[in-house]
Structure formats: C-alpha cells, structure tokens
C-alpha positions as CSV (number, residue, x, y, z in Angstrom):
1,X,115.8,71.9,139.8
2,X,117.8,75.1,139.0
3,X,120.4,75.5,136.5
4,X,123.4,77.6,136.1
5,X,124.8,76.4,132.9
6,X,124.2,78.0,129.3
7,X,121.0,75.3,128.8
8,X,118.9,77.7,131.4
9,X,118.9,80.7,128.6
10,X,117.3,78.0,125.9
11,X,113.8,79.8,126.4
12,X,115.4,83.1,126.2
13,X,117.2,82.0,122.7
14,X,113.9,80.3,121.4
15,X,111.8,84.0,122.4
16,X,114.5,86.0,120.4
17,X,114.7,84.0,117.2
18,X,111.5,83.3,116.7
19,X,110.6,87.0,117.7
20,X,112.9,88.1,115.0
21,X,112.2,85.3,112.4
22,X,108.2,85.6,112.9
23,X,108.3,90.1,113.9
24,X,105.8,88.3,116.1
25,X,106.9,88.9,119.5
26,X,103.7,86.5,120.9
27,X,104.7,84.1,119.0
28,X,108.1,84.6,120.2
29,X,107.3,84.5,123.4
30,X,104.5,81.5,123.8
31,X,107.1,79.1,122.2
32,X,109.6,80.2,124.6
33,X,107.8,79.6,127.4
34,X,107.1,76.3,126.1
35,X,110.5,75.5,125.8
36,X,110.8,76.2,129.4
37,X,108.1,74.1,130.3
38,X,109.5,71.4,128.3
39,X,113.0,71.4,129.9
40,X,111.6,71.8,133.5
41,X,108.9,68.8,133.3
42,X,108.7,66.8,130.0
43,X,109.1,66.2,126.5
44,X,105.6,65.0,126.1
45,X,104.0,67.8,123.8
46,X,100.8,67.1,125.1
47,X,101.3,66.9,128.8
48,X,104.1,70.1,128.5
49,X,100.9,72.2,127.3
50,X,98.5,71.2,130.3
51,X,101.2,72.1,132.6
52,X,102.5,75.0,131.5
53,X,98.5,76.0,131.3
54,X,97.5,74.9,134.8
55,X,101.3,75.5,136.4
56,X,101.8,78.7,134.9
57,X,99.4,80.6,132.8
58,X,96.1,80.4,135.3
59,X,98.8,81.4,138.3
60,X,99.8,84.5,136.0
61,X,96.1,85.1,136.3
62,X,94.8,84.6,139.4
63,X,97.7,86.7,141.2
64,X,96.6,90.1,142.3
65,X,98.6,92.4,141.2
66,X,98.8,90.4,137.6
67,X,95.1,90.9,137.4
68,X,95.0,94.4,138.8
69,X,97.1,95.5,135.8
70,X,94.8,93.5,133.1
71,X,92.0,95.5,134.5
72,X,93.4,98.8,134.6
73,X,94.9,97.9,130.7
74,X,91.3,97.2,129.4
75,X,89.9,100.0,131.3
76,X,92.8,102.4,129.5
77,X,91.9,100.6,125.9
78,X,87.9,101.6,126.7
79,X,89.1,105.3,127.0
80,X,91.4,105.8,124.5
81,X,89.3,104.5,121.9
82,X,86.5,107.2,122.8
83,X,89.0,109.8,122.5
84,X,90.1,108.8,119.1
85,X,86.6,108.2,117.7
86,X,85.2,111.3,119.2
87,X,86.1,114.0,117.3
88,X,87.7,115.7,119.9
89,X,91.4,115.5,119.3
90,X,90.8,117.0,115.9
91,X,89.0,119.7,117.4
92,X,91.7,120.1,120.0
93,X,94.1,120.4,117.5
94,X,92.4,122.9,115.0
95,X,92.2,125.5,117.8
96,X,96.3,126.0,117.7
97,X,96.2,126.6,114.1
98,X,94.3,129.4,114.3
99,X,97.2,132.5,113.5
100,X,100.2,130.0,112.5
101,X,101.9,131.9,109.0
102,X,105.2,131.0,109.9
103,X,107.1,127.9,109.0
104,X,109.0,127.5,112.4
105,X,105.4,128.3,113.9
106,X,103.9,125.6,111.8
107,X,106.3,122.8,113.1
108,X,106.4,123.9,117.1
109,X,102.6,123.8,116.7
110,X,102.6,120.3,115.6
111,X,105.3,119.4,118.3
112,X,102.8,120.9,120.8
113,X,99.6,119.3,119.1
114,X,101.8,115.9,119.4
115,X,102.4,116.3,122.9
116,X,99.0,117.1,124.4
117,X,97.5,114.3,122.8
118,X,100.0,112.5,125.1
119,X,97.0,109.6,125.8
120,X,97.8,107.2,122.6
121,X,100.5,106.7,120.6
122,X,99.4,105.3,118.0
123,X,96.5,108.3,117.9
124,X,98.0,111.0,118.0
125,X,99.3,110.3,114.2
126,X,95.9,109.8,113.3
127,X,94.2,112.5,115.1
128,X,97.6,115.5,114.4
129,X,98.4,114.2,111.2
130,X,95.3,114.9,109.4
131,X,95.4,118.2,110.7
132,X,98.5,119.7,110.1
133,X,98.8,118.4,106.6
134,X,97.4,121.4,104.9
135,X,98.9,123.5,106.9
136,X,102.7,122.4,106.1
137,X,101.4,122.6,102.7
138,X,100.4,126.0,102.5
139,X,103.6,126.4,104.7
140,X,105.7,124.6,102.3
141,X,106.7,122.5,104.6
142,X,108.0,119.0,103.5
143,X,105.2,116.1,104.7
144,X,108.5,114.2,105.8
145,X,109.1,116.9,108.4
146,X,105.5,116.6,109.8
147,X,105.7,112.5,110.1
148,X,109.2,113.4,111.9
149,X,107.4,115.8,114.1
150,X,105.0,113.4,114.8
151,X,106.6,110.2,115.3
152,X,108.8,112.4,117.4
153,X,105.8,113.0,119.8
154,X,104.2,109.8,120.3
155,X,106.0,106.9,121.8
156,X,108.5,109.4,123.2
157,X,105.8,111.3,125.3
158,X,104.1,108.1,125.9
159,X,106.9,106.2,127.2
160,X,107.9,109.2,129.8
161,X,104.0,109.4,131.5
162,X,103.5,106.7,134.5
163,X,99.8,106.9,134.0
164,X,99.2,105.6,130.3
165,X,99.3,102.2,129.1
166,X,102.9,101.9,128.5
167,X,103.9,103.5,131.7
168,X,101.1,100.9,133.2
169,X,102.4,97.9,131.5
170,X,106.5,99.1,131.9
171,X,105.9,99.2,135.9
172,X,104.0,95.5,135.8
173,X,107.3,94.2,133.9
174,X,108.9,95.6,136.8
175,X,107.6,94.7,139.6
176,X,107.5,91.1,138.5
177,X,111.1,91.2,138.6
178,X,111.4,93.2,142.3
179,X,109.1,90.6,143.4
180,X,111.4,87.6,142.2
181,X,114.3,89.3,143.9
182,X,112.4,89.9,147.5
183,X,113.2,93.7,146.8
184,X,110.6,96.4,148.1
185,X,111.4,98.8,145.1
186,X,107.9,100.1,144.1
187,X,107.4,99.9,140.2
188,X,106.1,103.6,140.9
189,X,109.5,104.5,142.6
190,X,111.7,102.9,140.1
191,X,109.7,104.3,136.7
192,X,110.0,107.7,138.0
193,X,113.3,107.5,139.2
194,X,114.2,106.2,135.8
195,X,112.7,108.9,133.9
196,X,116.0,111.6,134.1
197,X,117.4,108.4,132.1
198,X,115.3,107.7,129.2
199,X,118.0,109.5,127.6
200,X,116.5,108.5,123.9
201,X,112.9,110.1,124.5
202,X,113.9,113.2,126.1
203,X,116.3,113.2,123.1
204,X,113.4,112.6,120.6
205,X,111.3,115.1,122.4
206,X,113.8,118.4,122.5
207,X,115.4,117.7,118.7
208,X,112.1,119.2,117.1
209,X,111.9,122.6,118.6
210,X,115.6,122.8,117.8
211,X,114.9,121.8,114.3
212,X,112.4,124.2,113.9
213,X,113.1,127.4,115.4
214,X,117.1,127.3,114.3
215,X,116.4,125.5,110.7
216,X,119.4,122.9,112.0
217,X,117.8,120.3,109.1
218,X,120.4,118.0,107.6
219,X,120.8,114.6,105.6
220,X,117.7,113.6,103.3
221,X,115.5,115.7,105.2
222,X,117.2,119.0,104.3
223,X,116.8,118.4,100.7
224,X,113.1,117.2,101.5
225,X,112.6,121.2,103.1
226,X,114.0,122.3,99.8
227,X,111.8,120.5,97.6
228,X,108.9,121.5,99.7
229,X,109.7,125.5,99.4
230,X,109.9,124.8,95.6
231,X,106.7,122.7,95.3
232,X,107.8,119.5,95.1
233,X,105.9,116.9,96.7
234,X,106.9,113.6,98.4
235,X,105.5,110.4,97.5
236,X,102.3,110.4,99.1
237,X,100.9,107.4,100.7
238,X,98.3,106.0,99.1
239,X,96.5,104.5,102.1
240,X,95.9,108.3,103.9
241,X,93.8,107.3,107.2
242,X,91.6,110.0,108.1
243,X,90.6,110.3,112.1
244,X,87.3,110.7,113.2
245,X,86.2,114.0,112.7
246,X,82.3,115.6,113.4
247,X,81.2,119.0,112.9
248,X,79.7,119.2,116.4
249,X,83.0,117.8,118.1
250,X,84.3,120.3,120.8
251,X,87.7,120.6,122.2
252,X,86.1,120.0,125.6
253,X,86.0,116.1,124.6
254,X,89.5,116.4,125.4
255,X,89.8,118.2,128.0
256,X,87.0,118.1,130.2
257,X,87.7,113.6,130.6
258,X,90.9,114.7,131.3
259,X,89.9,117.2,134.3
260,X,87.9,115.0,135.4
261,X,90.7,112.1,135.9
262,X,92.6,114.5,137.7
263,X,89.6,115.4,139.9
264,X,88.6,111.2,140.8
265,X,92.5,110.7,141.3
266,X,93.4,113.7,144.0
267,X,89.6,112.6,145.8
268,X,91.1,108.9,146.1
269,X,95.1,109.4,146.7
270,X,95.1,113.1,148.2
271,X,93.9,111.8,151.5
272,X,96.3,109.3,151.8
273,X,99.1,111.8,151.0
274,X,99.8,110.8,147.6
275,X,102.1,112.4,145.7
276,X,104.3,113.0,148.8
277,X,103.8,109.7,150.4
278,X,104.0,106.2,149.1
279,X,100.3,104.7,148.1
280,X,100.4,101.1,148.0
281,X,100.0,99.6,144.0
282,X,96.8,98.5,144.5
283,X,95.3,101.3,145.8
284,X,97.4,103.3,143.1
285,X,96.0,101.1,140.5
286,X,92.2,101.1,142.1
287,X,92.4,104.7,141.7
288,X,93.4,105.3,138.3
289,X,91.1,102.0,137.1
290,X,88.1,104.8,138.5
291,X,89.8,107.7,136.8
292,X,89.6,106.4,133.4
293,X,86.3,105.0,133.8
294,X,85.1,108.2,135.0
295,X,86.5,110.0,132.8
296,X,85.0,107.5,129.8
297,X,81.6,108.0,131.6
298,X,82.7,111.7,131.0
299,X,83.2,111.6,127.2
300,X,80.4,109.4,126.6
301,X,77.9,111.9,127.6
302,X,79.3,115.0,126.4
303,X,79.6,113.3,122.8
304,X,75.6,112.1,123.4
305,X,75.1,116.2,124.4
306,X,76.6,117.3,121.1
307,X,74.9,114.7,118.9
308,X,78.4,113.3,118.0
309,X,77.5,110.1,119.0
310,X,73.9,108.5,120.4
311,X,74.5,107.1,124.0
312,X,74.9,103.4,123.2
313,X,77.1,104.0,120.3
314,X,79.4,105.4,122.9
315,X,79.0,102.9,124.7
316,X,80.1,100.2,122.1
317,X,82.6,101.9,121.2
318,X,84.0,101.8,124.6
319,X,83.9,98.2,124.8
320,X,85.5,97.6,121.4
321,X,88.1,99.8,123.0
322,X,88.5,97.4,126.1
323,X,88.7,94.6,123.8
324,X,91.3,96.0,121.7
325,X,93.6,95.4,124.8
326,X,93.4,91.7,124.5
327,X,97.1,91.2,122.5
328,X,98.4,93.2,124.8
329,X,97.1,91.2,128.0
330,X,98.7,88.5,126.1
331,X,102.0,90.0,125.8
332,X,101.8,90.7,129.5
333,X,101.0,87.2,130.6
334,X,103.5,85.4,128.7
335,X,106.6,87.8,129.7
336,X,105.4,87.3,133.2
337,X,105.6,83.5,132.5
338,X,108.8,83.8,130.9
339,X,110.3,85.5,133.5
340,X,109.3,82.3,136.1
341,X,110.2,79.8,133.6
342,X,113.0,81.6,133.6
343,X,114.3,81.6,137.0
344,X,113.5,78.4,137.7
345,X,115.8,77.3,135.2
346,X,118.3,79.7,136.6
347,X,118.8,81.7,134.0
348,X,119.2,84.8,135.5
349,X,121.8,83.3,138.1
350,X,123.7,82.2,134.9
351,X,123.7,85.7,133.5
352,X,124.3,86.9,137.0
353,X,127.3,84.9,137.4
354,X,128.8,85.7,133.7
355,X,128.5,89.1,134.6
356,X,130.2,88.5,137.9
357,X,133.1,86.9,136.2
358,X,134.4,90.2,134.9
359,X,132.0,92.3,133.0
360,X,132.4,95.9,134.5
361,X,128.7,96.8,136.0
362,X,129.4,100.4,134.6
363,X,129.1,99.2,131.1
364,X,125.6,97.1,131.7
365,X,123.2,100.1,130.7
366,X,125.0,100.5,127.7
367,X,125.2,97.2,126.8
368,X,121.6,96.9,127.7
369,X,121.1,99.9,125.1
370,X,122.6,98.0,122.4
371,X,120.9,95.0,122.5
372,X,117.2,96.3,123.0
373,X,117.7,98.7,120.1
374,X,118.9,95.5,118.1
375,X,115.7,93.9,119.2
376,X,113.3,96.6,118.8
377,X,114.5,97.6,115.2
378,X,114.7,93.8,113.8
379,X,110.7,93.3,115.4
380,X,109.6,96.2,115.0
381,X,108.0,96.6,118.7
382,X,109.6,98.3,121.9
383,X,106.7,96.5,124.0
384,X,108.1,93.1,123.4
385,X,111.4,94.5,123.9
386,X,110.4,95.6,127.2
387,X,109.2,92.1,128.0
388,X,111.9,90.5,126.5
389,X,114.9,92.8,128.1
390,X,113.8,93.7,131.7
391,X,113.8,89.8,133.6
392,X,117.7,89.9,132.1
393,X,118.4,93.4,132.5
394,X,116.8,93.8,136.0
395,X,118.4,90.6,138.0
396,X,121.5,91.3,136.3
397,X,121.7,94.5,137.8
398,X,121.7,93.8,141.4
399,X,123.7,90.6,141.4
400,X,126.6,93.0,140.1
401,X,125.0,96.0,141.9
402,X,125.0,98.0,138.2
403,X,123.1,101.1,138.2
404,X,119.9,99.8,138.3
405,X,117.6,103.1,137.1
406,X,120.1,103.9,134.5
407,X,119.6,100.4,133.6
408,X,116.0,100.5,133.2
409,X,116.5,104.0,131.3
410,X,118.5,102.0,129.0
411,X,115.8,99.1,128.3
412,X,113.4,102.0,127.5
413,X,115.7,104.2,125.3
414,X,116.9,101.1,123.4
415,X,113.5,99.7,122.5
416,X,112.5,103.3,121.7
417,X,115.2,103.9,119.6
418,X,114.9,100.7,117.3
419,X,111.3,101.4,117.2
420,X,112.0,104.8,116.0
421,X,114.6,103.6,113.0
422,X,112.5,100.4,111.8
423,X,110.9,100.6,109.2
424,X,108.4,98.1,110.1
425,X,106.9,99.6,113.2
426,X,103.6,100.4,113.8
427,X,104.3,104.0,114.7
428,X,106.7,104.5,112.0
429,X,104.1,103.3,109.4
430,X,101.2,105.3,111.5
431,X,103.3,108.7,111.2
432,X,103.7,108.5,107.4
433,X,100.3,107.2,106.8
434,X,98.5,109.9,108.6
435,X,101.3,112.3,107.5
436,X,100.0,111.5,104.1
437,X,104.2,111.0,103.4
438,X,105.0,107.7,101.7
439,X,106.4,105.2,104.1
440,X,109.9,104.9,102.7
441,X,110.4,108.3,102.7
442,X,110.0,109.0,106.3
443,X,112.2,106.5,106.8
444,X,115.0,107.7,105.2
445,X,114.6,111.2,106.5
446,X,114.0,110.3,110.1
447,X,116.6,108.3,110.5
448,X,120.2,110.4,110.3
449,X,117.9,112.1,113.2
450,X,117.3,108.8,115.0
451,X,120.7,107.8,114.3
452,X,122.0,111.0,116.0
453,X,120.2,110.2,118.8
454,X,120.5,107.4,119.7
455,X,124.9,108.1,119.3
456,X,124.4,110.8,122.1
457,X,122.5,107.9,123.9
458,X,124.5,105.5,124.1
459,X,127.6,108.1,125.0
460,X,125.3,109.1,128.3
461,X,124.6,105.5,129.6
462,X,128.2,104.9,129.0
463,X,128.6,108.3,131.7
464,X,125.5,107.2,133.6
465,X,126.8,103.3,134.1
466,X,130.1,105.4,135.8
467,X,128.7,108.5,137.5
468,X,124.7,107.4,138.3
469,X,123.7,111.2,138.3
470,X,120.3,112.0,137.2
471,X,121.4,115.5,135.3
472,X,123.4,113.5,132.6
473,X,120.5,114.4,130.6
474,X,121.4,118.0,130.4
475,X,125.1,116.7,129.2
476,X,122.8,115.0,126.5
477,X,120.7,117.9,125.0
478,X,123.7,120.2,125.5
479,X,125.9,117.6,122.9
480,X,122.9,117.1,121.1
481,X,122.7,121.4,120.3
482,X,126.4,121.0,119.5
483,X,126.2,118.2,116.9
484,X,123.4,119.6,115.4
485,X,124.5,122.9,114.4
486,X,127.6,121.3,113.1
487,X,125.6,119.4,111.0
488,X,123.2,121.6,109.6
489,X,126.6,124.0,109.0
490,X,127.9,121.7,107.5
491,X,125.0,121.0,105.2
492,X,124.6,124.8,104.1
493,X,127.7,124.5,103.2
494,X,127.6,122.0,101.2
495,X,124.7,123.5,99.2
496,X,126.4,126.8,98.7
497,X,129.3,124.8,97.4
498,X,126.9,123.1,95.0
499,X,124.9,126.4,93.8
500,X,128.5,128.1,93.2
501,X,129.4,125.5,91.4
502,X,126.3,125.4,89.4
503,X,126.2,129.3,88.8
C-alpha cells in the first residue's frame, strides 16, 4: 500500500547515512533497500531477505533492458582493461611529446593526451601521468599542475561521452525512472539533451587551456608554479603506479580498436538511420555490446602480432577486465531496486507533493546541485550519487514540470563536482598517484579551481532552472574567463607587493 507521509523516505534516509558513515555507497544502498522491504512486508529478518531476493533482486535481473545494460557493462570492463594493460596508451601518448619546449605547450599537450584517452577514467591517470611527468619536470612545471590537468580530463570527459561506461550506466538510471513514470523519453534523448548542461564538466574541461596558455594560476597552485621554476619539488607520493608499458607497444593499439568500433557501429545502426533517426535501446545497446567486443578481438591480436602479449594472455586479461565490472553491476542492481522500493512506498509522490506545496520548480536543478555535490564529496563517488539522486531528482521534476534536462545536468555536475574536491575519491587519489604529486597536495591546489567552478555552476542552473536554454553554457565559460583573470591579477599583484616589500 503506498504512502505519502515522511515514513516512505525511510530507505532513502537509511541509503544516505549509511553511504556517508560507511563511504560505502553498496553498503549504503543494500541496507536501504532492506529497509524498504522491511516496511512494505515484514519485520521478520529472515523472511524480509527472501523476499526482497525473490520479489526484487531476481526481477531486477531477469528484465531486459536491466540485463542488456549488465552485458554491455562487462563487455566495456573486457575492453578497457586491454587498453590499459597493452602498452598502447603510453605509446599513444609519447607521440605528442615529441617537439613540446614550452611550458604552456607542456600542459595543452597533457590536456589533449587526457582527452583522447577518453575510454577510462580511472586510466587515463595511469597511462598520461606516467608520461608527462618528466616532461613537466624538465619544463619546471609543478607535479600539482599535471595531477590538475589530469584529473581535469578524466571523469569530466567521461561523464560527457554516451558510449562509455558512465554514459552507459547514467542512461540505465534513467530510463528506470521514464519507465516508472510511463514516459517515452529515450535515455539516449535525454543524456544528450542534457549534455549543453553538465555545466561543471564543460567547466572542468575549458579551465586548463585557459590556465595554460594565459598563465591565469592562482591560490596554492600559483605558488606550487613558482616553486617548480625554482626547483622545488612537491611531496612526491610514495606509492607512484607505473602503467603498462612494452617496448613493442604501438600507438595503433589505440587507435586501430577504436576504428574499428566506429566501423561495427555505422554497419549495424547506419541502415536503420541512426544518428538521424531514433534506434530502439536494445538495438542501440546490441550494437555497441559488438563494437567493443570487436574492437577487444581487435587489440588482442594486434598485441599477439607485436609480441606484447601471447594470445591467451590477452585473452585473460580480457576476462579479468569483464569481471572487474562486478561492483559496479551491483551498484546498478540495487539503485534500480531502490528506486521500486521506493515508489511503492510513495516516496516520490511525497517529494512530489512537498515540492508542489510551494517550492519554485526554477530552483530544483540548483537545489539538485547542492545536494549531489554534498553527497559525492562526503563518499567520495559520483556513481553512487547518480544512483542515489536521479529516482528523487527525476520524478520530482515532472510532478512540478521543473526543467527536466537541466535537472539531470545538475545531478551530473553536482556528483562531478564533489568528486572533484574530495579528498577521498578514487580519481583524486589516481591523479596524484600517477602524477607522482603527494595526495594532500593536489588537493589543496585543485580545489580553489574546483571551488571556482562549481560557484559559476551553481549561478547557471540557477539561470537554467528560469530560462531552460541550452547556450547558458557559453554565459558559463564567458564568467569563468572573467573571474579568472581577476584572480590571477589579483595574485600577481599580490606577489609584486610581496617582492617590493622584500627588496
């Protein structure tokens, strides 16, 4: 029987605290589900965990489009493992350092390296890091500002591409919610649409090239930049993690796979008049599921041709790869439960009708903002953000007809953002580690730049939530330009003040 009183956000409640008190988001989540299952059948502990097994797991599973996703996940995990242990990104990246003696040359090159290893987030640190980190040292550039540049290229690109794993597993979170609501919004239509507002990526994405070619540096990184020129070192982490690397790795290992996922997906869609018609999800998902596989089959025997790896080593590696995708079929299954628990205890209605009662729709998306930066930054993960946000955010916005694609922008940028300032996420500890920066450090410097962001964020959802047009973004980079040379004036100022006063 539904509910519409404060009792039906229990689950909810149980999900965040424990998310928070845990940083376990699974955790967070399989107890919140429980919960639900509790207060829809009974208190027994026992008979709660059979049912919530048989009544809601297995369905989870055994619904299509729920295992279509799982499938195309693990088949994304196979390839993106080969890339990273192949050799080939580090190749890749070693051919744009070729003819780099300038310092604004050494960062865009980074930024660049960063975004064409677009596949995996938490590789491209790994795989770019290593590389450029004798490079900004015979630059003198500061390690801080390369674990910047990187963790600036990661989840940011990642989060904008509908093809990857997070685009993948964003549009399942999605959809689960259209499908609730009877809507026939695609999860395609409604990630793309949202892109123009993922106000905190694009943000992420465009600061570096402006850092680098105008010198606009401020805060603790400026004086990290000054160190560096006068041969001061940061702390170095101890733990450096070196990517794969082979002598006989080509650059090819990235490309060609990649070519050849381009190729398997126009022979499947084009016919059907994809991109300029609408190609149903499975199909869509069919598709890309042979792409990647393909395009492993691809990089398996070019890296047997080079004597990089033998042919079954490949192989296993690709299957580790697959497996390596289990936690986050887990996440994916219990948000999906969640998110039925959830409704049938009517707590979205309950939201719905809060909201209703006088909260202006316009201010949803930031509010939405907000709360999945406060989410993502105390856990440390923008994935269980996502699944914790979007059944709330998603229902909200239709019963109170809020800007719906600004709202998802908002989920996104706000679990981005508290990614990108806590100190305990994966990414932020990947960047310094293959930046060979101490932890702490990048921190500190990343974050007056994070902080910046995420202000001019939270200003455009506040425009979006009122005027729902998809060029607020250029209103965004065009404030963010403004603030950042009056910054970095600001800061040169400052330091002729000091060396005056010195002198």
């Amino acid at each position: 029987m539904v509910q519409t009183d404060a009792s039906s956000l229990i689950p909810i409640l149980v999900t965040l605290t424990l998310s928070l008190i845990t940083r376990n988001v699974v955790i967070g989540l399989f107890m919140g589900v429980l919960s639900g299952v509790f207060m829809l059948t009974t208190i027994n502990p026992i008979a709660a965990f059979g049912i919530m097994v048989s009544d809601y797991l297995v369905p989870q599973l055994t619904n299509s489009y729920n295992a279509g996703v799982i499938v195309l996940l693990i088949f994304i995990g196979g390839f993106v493992a080969l890339m990273e242990k192949s050799g080939g990104g580090h190749a890749f990246a070693s051919k744009v350092t070729h003819k780099i003696n300038t310092s604004s040359r050494g960062q865009i090159s980074a930024w660049l390296g960063g975004i064409g290893i677009f596949f995996s987030d938490l590789g491209t640190p790994l795989i770019v890091g290593p590389i450029f980190r004798p490079l900004f040292d015979k630059l003198k550039l500061s390690r801080q500002k390369l674990a910047f540049i990187i963790d600036s290229t990661s989840s940011p690109v990642a989060i904008l591409i509908p093809f990857i794993g997070w685009g993948v597993y964003i549009m399942s979170l999605m959809q689960k919610e259209f499908s609730a609501l009877g809507s026939d919004i695609s999860d395609w239509d409604a990630f793309i649409r949202a892109i123009p507002y993922q106000f905190y990526a694009i943000l992420a994405i465009a600061i570096v090239p402006l850092v680098a070619l105008k010198k606009l540096d401020f805060g603790p990184m400026a004086q990290a930049e000054i160190d560096a020129q006068q041969g001061k070192s940061c702390g170095h982490s101890n733990a450096e993690l070196i990517s794969f690397t082979h002598q006989n790795a080509q650059a090819s290992f990235v490309w060609m796979p990649l070519l050849v996922m381009a190729f398997i997906l126009i022979l499947m869609l084009a016919p059907l008049g994809f991109p300029f018609e609408k190609v149903s999800g499975s199909i869509f998902r069919a598709a890309l599921s042979s792409a990647y596989f393909f395009a492993a089959i691809t990089l398996i025997l070019l890296m047997a041709r080079y004597k990089v790896r033998k042919l079954n080593d490949g192989i296993n590696v690709y299957l580790k790869g697959m497996g390596n995708m289990v936690q986050v079929a887990i996440i994916l299954i219990l948000a999906w439960t969640l998110s039925t628990v959830g409704k049938q205890l009517g707590a979205a209605d309950y939201i719905a009708q809060q909201a209703q009662a006088g909260f202006p729709y316009w201010l949803v998306p930031a509010v939405a903002f907000l709360l999945s930066a406060i989410i993502s930054f105390a856990t440390g993960s923008s994935w269980g953000t996502f699944a914790i946000m979007m059944p709330l955010v998603i229902p909200t916005a239709f019963a109170i007809d809020a800007p719906l694609y600004v709202c998802i922008g908002a989920v996104l940028s706000g679990g981005l953002f508290g990614d990108h300032c806590s100190p305990i996420s994966e990414t932020t500890i990947l960047s310094s580690t293959g930046s060979g920066c101490d932890q702490f450090e990048h921190f500190r410097t990343q974050l007056p730049y994070a902080v910046l962001n995420g202000a001019i964020a939270l200003i455009s959802f506040v425009f979006a939530g009122l005027y729902q047009h998809n060029i607020i973004f250029l209103f965004a980079l065009l404030l963010q330009v403004i603030v950042l040379i009056l910054l970095s004036q600001n800061q040169k100022g400052r330091a002729l003040s000091i060396t005056t006063q010195t002198e």
